[in-house]
C-alpha positions, 0 to 999 in steps of 0.5 A, a space after each residue: 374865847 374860840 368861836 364854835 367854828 375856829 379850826 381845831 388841830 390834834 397834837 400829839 407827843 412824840 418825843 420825850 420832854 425829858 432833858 429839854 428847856 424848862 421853856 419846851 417843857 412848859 409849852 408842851 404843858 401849856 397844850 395840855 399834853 402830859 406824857 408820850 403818845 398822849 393826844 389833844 385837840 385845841 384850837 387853832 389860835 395865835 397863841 397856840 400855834 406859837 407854842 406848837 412851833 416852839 416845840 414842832 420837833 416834839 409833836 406831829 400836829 394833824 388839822 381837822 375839818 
């Protein structure tokens, strides 16, 4: 689990996933993201961070304090 204190990010889908690799659409998925203009806040974990990678050309990512 996250400690209470691990730094959150907000991310947001941009772009559609329609028409886009099984593999980013699953990513995109696995954030928690479900359609356009829907907004998260997650943890900023390796594996999370892996997965905003992947699909960076999707999302517009903003750190919070």
């Amino acid at each position: 689990m996250a400690s209470e204190n691990a730094k959150q990010l907000k991310i947001k889908l941009i772009k559609s996933t329609a028409g886009r690799l099984e593999r980013h659409r699953a990513c995109v998925r696995g954030l928690g993201l479900r359609r356009m203009h829907h907004s998260v806040t997650v943890a900023a974990t390796p594996e999370n961070l892996g997965m905003i990678n992947k699909v960076s050309y999707l999302l517009a990512v903003e750190e919070l304090s």
